[in-house]
GUVEXTI-64450 format. One line per field, with one value per atom (N, C-alpha, C): atom name; x, z, y; residue in three letters. Coordinates in steps of 0.05 Angstrom, whole numbers, m for minus. Atoms other than C-alpha are relative to their C-alpha. Example, Ala and Ser with C-alpha at 12.3 -4.5 7.8 and 13.67 -1.06 7.14 Angstrom:
2
atom c(N|CA|C|N|CA|C)
east c(18|246|18|m16|273|m15)
up c(0|156|0|m1|143|14)
north c(m24|m90|24|m24|m21|22)
res c(ala|ala|ala|ser|ser|ser)
//
This chain:
253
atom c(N|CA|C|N|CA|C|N|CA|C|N|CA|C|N|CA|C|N|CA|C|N|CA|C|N|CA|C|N|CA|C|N|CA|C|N|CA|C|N|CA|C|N|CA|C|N|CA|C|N|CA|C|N|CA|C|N|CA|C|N|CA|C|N|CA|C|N|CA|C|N|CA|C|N|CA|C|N|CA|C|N|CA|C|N|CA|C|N|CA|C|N|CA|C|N|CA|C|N|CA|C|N|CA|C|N|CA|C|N|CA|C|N|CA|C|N|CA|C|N|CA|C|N|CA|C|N|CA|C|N|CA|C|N|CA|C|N|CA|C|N|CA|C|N|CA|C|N|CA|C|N|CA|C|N|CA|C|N|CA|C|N|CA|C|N|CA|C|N|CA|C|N|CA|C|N|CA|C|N|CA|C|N|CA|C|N|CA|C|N|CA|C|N|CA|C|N|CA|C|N|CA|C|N|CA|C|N|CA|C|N|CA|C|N|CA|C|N|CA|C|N|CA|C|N|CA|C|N|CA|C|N|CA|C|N|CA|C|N|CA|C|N|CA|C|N|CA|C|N|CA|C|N|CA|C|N|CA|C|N|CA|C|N|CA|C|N|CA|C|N|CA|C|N|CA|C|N|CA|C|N|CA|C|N|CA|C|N|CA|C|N|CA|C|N|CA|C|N|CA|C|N|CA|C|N|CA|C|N|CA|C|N|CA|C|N|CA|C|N|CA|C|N|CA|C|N|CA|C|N|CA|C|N|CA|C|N|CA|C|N|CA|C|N|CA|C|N|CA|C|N|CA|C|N|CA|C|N|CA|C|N|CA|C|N|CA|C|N|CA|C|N|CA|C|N|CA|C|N|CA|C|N|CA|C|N|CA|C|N|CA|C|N|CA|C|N|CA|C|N|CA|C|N|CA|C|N|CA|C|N|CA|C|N|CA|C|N|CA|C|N|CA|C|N|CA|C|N|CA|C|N|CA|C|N|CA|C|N|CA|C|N|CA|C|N|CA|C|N|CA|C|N|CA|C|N|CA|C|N|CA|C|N|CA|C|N|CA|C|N|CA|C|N|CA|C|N|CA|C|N|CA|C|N|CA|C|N|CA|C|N|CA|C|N|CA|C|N|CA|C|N|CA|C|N|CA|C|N|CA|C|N|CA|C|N|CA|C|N|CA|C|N|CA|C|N|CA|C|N|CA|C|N|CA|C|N|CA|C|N|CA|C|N|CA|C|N|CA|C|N|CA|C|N|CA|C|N|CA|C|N|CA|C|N|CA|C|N|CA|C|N|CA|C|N|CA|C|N|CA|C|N|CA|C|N|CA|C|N|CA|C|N|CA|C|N|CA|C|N|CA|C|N|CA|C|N|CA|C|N|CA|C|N|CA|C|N|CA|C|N|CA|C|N|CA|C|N|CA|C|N|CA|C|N|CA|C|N|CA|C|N|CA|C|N|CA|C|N|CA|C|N|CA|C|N|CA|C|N|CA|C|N|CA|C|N|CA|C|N|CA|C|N|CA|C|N|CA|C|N|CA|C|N|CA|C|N|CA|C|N|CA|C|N|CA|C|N|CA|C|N|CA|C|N|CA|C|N|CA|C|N|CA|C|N|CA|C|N|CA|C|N|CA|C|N|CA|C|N|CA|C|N|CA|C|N|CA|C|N|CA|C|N|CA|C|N|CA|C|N|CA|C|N|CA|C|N|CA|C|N|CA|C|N|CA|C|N|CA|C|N|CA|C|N|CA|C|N|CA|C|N|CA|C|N|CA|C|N|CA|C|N|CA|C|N|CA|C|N|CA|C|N|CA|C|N|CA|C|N|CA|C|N|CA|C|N|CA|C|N|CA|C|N|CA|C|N|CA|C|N|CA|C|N|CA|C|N|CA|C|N|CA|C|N|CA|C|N|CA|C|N|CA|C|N|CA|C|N|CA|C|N|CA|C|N|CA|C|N|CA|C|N|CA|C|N|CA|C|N|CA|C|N|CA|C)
east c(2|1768|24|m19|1813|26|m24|1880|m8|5|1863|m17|14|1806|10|m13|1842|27|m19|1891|m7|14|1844|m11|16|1800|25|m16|1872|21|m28|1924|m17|17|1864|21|m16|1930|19|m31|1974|m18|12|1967|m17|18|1919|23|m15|1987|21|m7|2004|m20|22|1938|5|m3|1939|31|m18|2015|m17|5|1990|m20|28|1924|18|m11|1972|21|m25|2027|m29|18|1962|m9|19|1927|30|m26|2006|m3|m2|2007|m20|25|1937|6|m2|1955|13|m9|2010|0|14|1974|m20|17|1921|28|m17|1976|2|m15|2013|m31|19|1945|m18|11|1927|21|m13|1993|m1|m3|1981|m23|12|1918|5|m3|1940|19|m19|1994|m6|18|1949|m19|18|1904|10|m14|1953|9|5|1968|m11|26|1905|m8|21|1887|29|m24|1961|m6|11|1941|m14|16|1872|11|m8|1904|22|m20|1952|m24|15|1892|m17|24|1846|17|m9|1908|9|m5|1916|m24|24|1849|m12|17|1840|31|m24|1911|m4|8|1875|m14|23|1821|10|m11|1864|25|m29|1927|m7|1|1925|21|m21|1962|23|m26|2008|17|m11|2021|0|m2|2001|m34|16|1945|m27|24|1872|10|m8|1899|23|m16|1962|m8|10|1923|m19|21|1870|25|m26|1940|1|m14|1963|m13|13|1903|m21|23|1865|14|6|1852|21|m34|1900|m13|7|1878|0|m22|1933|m5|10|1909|m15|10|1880|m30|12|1828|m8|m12|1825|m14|4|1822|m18|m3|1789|5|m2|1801|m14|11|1798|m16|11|1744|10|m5|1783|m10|16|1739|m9|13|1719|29|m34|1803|5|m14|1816|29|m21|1875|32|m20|1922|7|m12|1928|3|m13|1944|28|m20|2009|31|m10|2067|30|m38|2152|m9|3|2151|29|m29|2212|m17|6|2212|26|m28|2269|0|7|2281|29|m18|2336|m4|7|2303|10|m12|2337|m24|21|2309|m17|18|2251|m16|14|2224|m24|31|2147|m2|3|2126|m33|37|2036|9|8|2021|m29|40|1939|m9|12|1938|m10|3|1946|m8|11|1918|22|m26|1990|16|m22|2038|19|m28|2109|14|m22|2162|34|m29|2226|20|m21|2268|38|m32|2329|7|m8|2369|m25|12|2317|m34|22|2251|m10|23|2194|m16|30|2134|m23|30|2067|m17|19|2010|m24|29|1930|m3|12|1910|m31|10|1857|13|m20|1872|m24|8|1844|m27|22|1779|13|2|1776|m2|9|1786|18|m13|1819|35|m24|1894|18|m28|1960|29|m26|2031|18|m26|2101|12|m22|2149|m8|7|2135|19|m26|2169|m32|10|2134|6|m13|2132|m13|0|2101|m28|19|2059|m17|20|2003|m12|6|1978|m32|23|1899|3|m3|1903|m29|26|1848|m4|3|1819|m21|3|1806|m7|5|1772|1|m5|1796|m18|30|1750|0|14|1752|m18|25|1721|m30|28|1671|m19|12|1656|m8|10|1643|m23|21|1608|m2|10|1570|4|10|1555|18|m30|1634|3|m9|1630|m11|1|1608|27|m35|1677|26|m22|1711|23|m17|1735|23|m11|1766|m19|14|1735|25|m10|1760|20|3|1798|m12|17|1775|m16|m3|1751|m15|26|1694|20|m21|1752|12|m8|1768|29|m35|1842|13|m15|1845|16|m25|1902|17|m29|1963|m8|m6|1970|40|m28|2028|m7|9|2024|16|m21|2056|3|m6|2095|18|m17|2125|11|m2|2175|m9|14|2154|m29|28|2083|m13|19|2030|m14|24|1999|m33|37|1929|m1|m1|1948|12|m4|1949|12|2|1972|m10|13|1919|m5|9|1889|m25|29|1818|m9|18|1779|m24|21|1737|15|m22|1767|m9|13|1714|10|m9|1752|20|m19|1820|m11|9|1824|m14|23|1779|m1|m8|1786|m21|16|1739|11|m4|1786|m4|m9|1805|22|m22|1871|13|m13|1894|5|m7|1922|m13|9|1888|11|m4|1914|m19|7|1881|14|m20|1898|22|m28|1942|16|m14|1977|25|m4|1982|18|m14|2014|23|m15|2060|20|m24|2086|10|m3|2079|28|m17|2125|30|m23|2184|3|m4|2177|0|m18|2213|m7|2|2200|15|m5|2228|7|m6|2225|m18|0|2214|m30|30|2143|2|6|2130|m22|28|2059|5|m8|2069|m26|25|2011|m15|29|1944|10)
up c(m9|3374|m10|12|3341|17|m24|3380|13|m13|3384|21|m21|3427|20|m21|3470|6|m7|3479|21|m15|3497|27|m36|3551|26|m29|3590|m3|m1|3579|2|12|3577|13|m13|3614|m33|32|3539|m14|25|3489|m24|34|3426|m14|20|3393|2|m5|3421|m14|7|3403|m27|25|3334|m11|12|3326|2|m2|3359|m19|19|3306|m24|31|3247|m2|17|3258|20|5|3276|m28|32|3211|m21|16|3175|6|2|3207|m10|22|3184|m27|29|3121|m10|4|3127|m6|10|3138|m12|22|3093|m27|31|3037|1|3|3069|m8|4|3069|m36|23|2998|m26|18|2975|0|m12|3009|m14|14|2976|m30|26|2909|m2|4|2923|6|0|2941|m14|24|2893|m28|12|2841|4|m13|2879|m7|m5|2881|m36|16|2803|m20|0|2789|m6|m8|2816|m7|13|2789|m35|39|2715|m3|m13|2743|m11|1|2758|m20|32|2694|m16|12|2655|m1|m13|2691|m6|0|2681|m37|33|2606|m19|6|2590|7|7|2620|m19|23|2577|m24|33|2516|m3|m4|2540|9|m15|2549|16|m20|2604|m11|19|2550|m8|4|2535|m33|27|2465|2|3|2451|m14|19|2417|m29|34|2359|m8|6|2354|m20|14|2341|m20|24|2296|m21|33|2249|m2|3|2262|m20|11|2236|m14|24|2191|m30|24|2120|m25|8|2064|m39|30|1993|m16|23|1947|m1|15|1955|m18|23|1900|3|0|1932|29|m10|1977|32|m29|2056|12|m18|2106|29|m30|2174|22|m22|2234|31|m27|2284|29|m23|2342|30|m15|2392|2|m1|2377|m1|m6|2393|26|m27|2469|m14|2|2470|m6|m5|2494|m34|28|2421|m28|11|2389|m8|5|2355|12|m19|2393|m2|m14|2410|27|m34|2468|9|5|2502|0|1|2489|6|0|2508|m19|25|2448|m7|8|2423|m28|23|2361|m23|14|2302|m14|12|2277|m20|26|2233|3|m5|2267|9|5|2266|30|m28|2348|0|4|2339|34|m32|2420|2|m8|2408|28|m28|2486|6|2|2482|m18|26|2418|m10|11|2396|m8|12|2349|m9|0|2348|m16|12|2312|5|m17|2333|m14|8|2324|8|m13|2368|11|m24|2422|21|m23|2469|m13|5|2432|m26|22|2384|m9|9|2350|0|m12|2381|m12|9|2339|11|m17|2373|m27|24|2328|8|2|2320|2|3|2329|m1|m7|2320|27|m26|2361|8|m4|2402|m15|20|2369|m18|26|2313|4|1|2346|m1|5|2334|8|m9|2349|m15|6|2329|m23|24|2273|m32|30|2202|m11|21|2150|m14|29|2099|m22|27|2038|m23|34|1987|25|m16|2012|m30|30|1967|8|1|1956|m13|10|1948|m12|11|1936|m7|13|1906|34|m30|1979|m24|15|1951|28|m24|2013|3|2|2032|4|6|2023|26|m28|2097|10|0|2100|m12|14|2056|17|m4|2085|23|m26|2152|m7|3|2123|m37|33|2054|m12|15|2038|m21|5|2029|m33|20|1962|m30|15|1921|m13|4|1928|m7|m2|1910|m22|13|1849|5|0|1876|8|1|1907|m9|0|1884|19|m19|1918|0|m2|1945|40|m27|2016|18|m10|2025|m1|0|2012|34|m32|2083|m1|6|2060|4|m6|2056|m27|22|2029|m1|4|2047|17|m17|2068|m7|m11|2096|m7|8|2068|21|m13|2117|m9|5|2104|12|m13|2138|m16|20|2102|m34|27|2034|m10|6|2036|19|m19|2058|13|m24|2119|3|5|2104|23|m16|2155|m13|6|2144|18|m8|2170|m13|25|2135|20|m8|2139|10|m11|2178|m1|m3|2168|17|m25|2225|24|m32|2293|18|m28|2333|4|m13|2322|20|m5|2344|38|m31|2417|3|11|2391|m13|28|2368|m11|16|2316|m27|35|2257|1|m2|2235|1|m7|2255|m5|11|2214|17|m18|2253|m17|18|2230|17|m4|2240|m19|16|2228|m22|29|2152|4|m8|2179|9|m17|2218|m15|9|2169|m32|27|2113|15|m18|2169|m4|0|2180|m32|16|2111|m20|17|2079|14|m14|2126|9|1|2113|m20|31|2057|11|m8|2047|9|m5|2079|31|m28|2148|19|m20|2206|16|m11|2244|14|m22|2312|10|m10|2339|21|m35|2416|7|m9|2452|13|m9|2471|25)
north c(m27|3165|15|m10|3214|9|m6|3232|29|m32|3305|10|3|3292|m9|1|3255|15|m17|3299|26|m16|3350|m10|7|3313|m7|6|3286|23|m35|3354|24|m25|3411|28|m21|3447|5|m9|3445|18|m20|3497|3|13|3498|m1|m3|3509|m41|17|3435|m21|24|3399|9|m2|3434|m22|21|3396|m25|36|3330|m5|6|3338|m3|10|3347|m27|17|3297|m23|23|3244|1|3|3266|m11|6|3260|m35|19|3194|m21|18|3168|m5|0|3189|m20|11|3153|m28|12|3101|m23|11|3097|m4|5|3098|m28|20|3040|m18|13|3006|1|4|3023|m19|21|2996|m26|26|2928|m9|9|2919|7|9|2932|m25|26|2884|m16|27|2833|m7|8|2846|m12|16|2836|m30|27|2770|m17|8|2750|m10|3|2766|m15|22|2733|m37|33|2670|m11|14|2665|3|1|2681|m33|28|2614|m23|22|2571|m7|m2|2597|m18|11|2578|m36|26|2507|m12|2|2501|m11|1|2514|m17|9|2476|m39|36|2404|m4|14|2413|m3|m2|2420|m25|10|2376|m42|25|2299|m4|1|2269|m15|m3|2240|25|m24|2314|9|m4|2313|23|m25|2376|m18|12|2352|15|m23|2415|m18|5|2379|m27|20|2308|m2|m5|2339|5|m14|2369|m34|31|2286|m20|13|2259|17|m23|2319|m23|16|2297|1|10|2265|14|0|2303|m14|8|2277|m24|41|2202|1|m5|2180|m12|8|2163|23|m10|2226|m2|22|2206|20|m26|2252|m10|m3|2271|m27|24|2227|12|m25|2252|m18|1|2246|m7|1|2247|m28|29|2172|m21|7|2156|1|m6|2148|7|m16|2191|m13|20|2137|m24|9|2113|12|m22|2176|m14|7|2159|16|m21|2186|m20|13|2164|m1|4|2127|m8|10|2098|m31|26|2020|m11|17|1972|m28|11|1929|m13|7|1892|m4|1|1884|27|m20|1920|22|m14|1991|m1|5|1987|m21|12|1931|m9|m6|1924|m22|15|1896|3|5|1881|m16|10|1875|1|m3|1850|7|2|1849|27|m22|1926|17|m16|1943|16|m17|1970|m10|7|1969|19|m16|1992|m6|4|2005|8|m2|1996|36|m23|2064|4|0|2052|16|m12|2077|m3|m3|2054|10|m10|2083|m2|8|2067|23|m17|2093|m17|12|2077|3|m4|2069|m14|13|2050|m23|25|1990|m19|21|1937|m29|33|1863|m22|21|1800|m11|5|1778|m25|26|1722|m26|20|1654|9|m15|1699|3|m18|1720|m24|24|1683|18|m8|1702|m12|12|1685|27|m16|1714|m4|m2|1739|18|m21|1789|5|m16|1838|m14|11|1802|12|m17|1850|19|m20|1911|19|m9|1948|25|m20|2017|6|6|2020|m28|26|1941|m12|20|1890|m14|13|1862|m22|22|1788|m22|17|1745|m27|27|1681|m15|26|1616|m6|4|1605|25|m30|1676|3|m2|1664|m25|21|1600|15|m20|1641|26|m24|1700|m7|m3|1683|18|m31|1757|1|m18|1766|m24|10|1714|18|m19|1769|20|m10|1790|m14|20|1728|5|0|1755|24|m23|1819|24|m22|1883|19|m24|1946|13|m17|1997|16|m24|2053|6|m5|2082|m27|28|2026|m30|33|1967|1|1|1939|1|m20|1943|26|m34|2018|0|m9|2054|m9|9|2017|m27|16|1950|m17|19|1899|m23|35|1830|m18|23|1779|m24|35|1717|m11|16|1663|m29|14|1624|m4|m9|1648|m4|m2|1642|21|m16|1686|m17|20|1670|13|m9|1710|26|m25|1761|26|m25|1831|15|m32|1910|11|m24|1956|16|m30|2022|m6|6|2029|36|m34|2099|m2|2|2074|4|0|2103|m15|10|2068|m28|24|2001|1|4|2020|m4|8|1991|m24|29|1927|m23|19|1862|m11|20|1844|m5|17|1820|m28|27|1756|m11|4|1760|14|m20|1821|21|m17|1883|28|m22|1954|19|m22|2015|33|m22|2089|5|m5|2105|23|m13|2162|m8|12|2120|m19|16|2069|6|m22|2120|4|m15|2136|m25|31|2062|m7|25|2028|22|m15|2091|m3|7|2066|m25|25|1999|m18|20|1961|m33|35|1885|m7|16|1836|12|m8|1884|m28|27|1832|14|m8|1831|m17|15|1804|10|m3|1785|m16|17|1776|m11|12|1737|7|m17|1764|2)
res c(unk|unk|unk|unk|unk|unk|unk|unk|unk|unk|unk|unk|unk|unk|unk|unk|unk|unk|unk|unk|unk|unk|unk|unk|unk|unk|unk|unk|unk|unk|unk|unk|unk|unk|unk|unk|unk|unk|unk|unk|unk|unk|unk|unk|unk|unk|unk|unk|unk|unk|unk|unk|unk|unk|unk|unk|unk|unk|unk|unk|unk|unk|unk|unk|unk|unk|unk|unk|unk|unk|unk|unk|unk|unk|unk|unk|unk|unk|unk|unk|unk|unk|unk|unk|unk|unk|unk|unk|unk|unk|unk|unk|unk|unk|unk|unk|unk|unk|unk|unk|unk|unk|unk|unk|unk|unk|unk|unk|unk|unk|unk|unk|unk|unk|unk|unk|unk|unk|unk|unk|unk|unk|unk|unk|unk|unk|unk|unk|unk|unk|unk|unk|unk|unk|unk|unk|unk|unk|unk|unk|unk|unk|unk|unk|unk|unk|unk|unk|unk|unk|unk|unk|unk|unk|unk|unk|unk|unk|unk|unk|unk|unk|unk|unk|unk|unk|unk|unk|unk|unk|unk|unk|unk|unk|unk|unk|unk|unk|unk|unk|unk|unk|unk|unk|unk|unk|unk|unk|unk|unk|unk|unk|unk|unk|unk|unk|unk|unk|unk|unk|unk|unk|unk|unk|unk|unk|unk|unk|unk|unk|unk|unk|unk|unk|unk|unk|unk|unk|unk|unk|unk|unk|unk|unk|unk|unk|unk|unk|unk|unk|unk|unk|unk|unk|unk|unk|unk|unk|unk|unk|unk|unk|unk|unk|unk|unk|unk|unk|unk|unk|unk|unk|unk|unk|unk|unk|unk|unk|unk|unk|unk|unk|unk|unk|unk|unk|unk|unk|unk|unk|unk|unk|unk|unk|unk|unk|unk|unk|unk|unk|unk|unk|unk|unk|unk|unk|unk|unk|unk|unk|unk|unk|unk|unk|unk|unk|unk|unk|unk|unk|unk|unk|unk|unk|unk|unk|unk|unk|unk|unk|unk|unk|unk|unk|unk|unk|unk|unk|unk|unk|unk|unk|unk|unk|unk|unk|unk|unk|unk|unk|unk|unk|unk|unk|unk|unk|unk|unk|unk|unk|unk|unk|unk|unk|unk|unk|unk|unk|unk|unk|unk|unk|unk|unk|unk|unk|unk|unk|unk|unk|unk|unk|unk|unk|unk|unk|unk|unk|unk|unk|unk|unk|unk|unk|unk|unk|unk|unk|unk|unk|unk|unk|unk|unk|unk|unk|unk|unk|unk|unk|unk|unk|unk|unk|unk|unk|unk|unk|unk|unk|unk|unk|unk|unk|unk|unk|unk|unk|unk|unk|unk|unk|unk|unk|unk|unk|unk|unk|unk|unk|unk|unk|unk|unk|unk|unk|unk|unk|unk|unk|unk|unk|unk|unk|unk|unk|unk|unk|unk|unk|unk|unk|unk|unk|unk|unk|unk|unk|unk|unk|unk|unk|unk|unk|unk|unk|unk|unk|unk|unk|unk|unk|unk|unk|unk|unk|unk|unk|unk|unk|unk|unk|unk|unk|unk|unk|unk|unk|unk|unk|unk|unk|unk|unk|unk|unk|unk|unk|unk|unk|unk|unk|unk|unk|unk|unk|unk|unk|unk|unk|unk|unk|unk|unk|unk|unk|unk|unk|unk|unk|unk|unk|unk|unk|unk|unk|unk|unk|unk|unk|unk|unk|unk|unk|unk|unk|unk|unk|unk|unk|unk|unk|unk|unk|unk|unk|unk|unk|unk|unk|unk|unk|unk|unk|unk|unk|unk|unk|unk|unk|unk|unk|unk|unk|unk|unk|unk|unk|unk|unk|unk|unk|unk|unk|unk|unk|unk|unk|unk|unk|unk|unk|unk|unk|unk|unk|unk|unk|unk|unk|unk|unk|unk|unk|unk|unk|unk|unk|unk|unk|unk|unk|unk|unk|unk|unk|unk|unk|unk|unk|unk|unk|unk|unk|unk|unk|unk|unk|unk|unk|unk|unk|unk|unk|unk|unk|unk|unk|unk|unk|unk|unk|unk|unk|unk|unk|unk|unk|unk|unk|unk|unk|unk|unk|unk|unk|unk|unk|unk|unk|unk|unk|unk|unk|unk|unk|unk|unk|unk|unk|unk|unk|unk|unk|unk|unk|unk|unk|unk|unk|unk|unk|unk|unk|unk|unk|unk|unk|unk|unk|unk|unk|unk|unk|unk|unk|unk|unk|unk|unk|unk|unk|unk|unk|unk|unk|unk|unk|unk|unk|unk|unk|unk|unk|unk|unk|unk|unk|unk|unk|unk|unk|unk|unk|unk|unk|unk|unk|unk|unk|unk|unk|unk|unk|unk|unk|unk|unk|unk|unk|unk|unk|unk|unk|unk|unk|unk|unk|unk|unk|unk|unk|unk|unk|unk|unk|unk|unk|unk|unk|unk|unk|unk|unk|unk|unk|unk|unk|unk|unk|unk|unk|unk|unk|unk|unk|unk|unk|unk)
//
């Protein structure tokens, strides 16, 4: 009910020149207010459209962000396609890479001197020692069942698009592969890849590899025969910071 009314029905003894004040300084004070009340909802509306620009962005920042903290854009630049090979690579569709073997600096505790190559089949990963406390993580392939081994090796000669030449216990296991006995080619279809790691213990090769794989759907998987694969980006990454006779440790499944 407006003041001026009541003013009228309980004073009908005051002046009109009294209700006219009490009418204007009520209407002054409505006014008053409505203002304060129009500022409070803008200031909550702001608030309000604040907050949801907060949660949109929280929102559209998981879908893009792994909980490693590396971007899907960041890992498409990591693993987009390699021209200048001579054999030229493409892109790695991502999407067929659980995230967690994206290549990335982790910390590692290591006594092992920098540059040293750590194949963990149990985890599908292989590091490389960097020092001060921290590595470089690459997702890999390993060895199936039946297939994995451990202990200490060295790089003893490493190859760039190499001749993949299948050993006679290989063939004896899979016939197909004696079609290849004299040498396949390189090239994208060679299970070698673009770069491999030759291992040897005590100056012989022990038949184990580090190659390239342009299949993402292995990494995470063991179906070699004891060899370690890494994505060919990955594997351009390592084998270009690793000189023979760097040291290689294969810890136990």
């Amino acid at each position: 009910m407006p003041e001026s009314s009541l003013v009228t029905q309980h004073d009908k003894g005051h002046s009109n020149i009294m209700i006219m004040e009490r009418t204007i300084a009520g209407a002054a004070g409505k006014d008053e207010a409505e203002r304060q009340g129009t500022r409070q909802a803008l200031l909550d509306r702001r608030s309000f459209l604040f907050a949801s620009a907060e949660s949109l962005g929280a929102l559209g920042l998981a879908g893009c962000v792994t909980s490693d903290g590396m971007s899907r854009s960041e890992a498409a630049l990591m693993y987009g396609p390699l021209p200048e090979e001579k054999f030229p690579v493409p892109a790695v569709d991502i999407s067929k890479v659980d995230p967690k073997y994206w290549r990335r600096k982790v910390k590692y505790a290591s006594k092992e001197a920098p540059g040293t190559i750590i194949v963990d089949p149990g985890n599908y990963y292989v590091y490389r020692i960097e020092g001060d406390g921290e590595a470089t993580r690459y997702g890999a392939n390993v060895g199936r069942d039946g297939f994995r081994w451990s202990g200490d090796a060295y790089v003893g000669r490493k190859a760039e698009w190499p001749i993949w030449t299948p050993p006679k216990e290989m063939i004896k296991r899979q016939p197909e592969a004696a079609k290849y006995a004299g040498g396949m080619p390189p090239g994208l279809d060679n299970p070698l890849g673009a770069r491999t790691l030759y291992l040897y213990q005590n100056g012989a090769y022990t038949l184990y590899t580090i190659y390239s794989t342009s299949d993402p759907e292995t990494i995470g998987n063991g179906i070699t025969s004891g060899c370690t694969g890494l994505l060919t980006q990955d594997m351009v990454d390592l084998y270009e910071r690793t000189p023979v006779k760097t040291k290689v440790i294969v810890l136990p499944a």
